[in-house]
MISEMAR-624225 format. One record per residue: residue in three letters; z, x, y of N, C-alpha, C in turn. Coordinates in steps of 0.2 Angstrom, whole numbers, plus 5000, padded with zeros to 4 digits. Layout:
BEGIN
ALAZXYZXYZXY...
This chain:
BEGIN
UNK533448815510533848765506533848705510UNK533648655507533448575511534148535507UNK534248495511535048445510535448435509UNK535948425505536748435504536748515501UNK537048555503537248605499537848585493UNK537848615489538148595483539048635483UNK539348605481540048645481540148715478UNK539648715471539548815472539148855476UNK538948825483538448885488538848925489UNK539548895492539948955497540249015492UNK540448985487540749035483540149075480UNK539749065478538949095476538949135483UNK538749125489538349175496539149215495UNK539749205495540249245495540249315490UNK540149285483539949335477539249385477UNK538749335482538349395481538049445488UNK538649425492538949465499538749535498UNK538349555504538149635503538849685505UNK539249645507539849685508540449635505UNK540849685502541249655495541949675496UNK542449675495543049695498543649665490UNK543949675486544549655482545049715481UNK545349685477546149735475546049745468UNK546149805466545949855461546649885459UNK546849885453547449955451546849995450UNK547250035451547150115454547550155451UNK547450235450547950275443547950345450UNK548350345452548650395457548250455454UNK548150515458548050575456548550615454UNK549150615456549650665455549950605447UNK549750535446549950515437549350545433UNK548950545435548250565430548350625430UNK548650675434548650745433549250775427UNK549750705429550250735424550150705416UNK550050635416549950585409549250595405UNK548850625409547950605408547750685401UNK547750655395547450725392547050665386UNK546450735384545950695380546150625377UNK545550565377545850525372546350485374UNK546650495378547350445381547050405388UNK547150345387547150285393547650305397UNK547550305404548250305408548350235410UNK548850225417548950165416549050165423UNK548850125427548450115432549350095437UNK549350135441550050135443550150095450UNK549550105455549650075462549050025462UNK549049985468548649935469548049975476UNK547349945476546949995482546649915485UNK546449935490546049885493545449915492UNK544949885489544049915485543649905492UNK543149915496542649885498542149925497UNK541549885496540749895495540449875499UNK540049925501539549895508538849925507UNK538449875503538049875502537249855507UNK537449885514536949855519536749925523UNK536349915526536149985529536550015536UNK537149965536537649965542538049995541UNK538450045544538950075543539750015544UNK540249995544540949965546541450025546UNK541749995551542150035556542649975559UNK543349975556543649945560544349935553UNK544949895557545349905551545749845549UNK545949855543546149825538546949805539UNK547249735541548049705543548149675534UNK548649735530548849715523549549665527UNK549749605525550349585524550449535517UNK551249545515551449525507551949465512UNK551649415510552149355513552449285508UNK552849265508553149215506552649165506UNK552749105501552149055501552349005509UNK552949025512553048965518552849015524UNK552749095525552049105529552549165533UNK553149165528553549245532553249275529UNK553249325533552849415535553449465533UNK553249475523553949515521553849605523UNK553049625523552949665526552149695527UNK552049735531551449735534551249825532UNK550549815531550049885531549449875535UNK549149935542548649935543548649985543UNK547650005542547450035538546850055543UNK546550095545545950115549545550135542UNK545050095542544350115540543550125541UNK543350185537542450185539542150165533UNK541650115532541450115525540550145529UNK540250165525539550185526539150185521UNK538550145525538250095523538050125513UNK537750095512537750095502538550135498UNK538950135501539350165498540150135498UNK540650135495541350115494541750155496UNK542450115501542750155504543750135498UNK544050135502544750115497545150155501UNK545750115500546450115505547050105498UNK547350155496547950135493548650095497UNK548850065494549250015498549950045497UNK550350055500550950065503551550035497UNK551950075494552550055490552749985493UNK552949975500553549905503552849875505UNK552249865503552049815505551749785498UNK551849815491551649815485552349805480UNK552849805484553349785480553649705480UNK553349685474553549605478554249585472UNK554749545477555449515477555349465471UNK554949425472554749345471554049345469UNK553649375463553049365463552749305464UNK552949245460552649175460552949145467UNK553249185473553249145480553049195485UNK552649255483552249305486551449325485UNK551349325491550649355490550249405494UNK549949435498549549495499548849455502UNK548949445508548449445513547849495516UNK547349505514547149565519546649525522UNK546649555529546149535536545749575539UNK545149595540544949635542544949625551UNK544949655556544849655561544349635565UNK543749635562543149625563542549595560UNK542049555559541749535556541249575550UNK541149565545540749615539541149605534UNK541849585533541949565528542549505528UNK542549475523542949405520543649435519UNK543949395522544949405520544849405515UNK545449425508545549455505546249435503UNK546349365497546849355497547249365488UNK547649405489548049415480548449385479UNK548549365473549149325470549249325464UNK549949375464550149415458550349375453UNK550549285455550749245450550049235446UNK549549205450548949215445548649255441UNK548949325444548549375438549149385433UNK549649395434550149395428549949345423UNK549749275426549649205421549049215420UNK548649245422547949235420547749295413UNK548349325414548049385408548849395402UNK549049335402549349305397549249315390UNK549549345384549149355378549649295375UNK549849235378550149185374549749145372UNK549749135368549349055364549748965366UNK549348945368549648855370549848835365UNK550448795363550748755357550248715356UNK549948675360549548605357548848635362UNK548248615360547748625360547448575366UNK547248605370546948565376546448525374UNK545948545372545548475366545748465361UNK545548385360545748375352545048345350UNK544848385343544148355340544248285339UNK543648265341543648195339543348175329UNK543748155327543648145320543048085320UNK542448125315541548095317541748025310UNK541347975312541347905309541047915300UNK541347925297540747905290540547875290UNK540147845286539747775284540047795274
């Protein structure tokens, strides 16, 4: 790549990272075992930390979960010893008091790895609650423009 890099590279090499790390609801084994019979969805009860490592590298090292206030208090912490190996996914369910949030829209869920191989990992439950919204807008964020007769 020759010249300015454009403001979608990082997010682009980010997305298509052979090692891939997000937060996933997760449906416990002891809820699936008791709610789960043919034909019924269950309902995904705890949150997990995903990672994919799709490199011929093994990763070994761990994961500092912290749910902190937007002004950078530490409401509580999980660390997590992991091995991911290589083409496969590992996962860590997250801890009740560190998934229990006070204040969603002034809390969020930091994860750090200890090591290099994979990107921080930041959640924010204010954005997924408002992002999967089934409300419709009063007024319409575009308005057609009315075309010229002759």
């Amino acid at each position: 790549m020759t010249g300015i890099a454009s403001s979608s590279a990082s997010p682009l090499r980010d997305f298509f990272a052979p090692r891939l790390a997000s937060i996933q609801p997760e449906v416990s084994e002891a809820y699936r075992a008791e709610y789960s019979w043919a034909g019924m969805p269950v309902i995904a009860a705890q949150l997990a930390l995903v990672m994919v490592n799709d490199t011929r590298r093994a990763w070994e090292g761990q994961w500092g979960v912290e749910r902190r206030r937007l002004d950078g208090t530490v409401l509580a912490t999980q660390i997590a010893r992991v091995t991911d190996r290589q083409g496969e996914q590992a996962q860590v369910v997250l801890e009740a008091a560190v998934v229990t949030f006070c204040g969603p829209a002034q809390e969020i869920l930091v994860f750090s790895p200890d090591r290099p191989g994979f990107a921080r990992v930041i959640y924010n439950l204010a954005r997924v609650v408002a992002g999967s919204s089934s409300k419709t807008l009063s007024k319409p964020l575009l308005r057609p423009r009315s075309a010229a007769t002759d």
